[in-house]
C-alpha positions as CSV (number, residue, x, y, z in Angstrom):
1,X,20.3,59.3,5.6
2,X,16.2,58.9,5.0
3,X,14.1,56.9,7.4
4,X,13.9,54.5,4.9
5,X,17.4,54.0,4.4
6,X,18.3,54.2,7.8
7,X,15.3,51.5,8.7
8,X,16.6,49.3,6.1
9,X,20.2,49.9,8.2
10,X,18.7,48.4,11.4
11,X,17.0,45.5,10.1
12,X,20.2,44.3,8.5
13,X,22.2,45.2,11.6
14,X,19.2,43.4,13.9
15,X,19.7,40.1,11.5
16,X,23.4,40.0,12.0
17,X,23.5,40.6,15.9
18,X,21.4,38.4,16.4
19,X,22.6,36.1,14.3
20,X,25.8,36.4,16.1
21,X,24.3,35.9,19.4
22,X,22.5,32.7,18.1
23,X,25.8,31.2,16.7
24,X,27.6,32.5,20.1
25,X,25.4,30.7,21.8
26,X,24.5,27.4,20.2
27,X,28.3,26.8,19.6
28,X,29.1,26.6,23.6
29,X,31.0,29.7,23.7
30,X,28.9,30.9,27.4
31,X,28.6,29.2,30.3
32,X,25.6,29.6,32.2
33,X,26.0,33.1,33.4
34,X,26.8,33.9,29.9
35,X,23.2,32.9,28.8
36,X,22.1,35.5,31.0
37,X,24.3,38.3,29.1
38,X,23.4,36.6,25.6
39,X,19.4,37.2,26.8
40,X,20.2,40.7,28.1
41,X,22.1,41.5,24.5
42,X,19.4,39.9,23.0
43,X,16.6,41.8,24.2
44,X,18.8,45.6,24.0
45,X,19.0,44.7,20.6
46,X,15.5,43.9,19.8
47,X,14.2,46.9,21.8
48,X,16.9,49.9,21.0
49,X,18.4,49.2,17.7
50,X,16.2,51.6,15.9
51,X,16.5,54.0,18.0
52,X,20.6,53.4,18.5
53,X,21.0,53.5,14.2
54,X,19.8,57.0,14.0
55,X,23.6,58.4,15.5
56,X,25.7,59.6,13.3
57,X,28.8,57.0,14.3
58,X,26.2,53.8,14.2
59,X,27.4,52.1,11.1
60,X,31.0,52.3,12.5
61,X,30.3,51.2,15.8
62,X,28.0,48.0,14.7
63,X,30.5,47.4,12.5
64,X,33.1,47.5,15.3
65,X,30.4,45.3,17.6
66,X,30.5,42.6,14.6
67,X,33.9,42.1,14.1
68,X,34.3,41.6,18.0
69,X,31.7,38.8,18.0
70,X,33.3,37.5,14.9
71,X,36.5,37.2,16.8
72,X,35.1,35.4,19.8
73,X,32.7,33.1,17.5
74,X,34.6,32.3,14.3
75,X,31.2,32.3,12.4
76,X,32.7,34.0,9.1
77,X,35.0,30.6,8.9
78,X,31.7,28.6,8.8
79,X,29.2,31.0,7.3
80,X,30.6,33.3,4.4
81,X,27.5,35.4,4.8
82,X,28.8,36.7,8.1
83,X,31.6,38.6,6.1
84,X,31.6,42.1,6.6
């Protein structure tokens, strides 16, 4: 995959983890100590995606990452955008 490609990969993968995390969050699903982990999450994925989306196994393994925070949050049953 070109750099462009693969760029384009990680900004849409960026937008939907952290959309995730956001939902995750603002819906009550962490306690306080889960704050913590939603802020450490946050910032990994902010700082290493791009570098993380170059593997050859990436796509399968956000897409694994996605469907696990669908399952906890639920956020495809209120926003249809969040289908994958």
């Amino acid at each position: 995959m070109d750099a462009e490609k693969r760029r384009a990969l990680s900004d849409f993968y960026r937008e939907e983890f952290l959309r995730y995390l956001d939902h995750i969050e603002a819906v009550g699903i962490v306690d306080e100590n889960g704050r913590e982990v939603i802020a450490r999450a946050r910032k990994t994925v902010l700082s290493d995606l791009d570098r993380v989306c170059w593997r050859e196994h990436f796509p399968a393994l956000a897409e694994k990452l996605l469907q696990n925070f669908d399952t906890l949050s639920h956020l495809t049953q209120v926003d249809p955008r969040a289908r994958h």
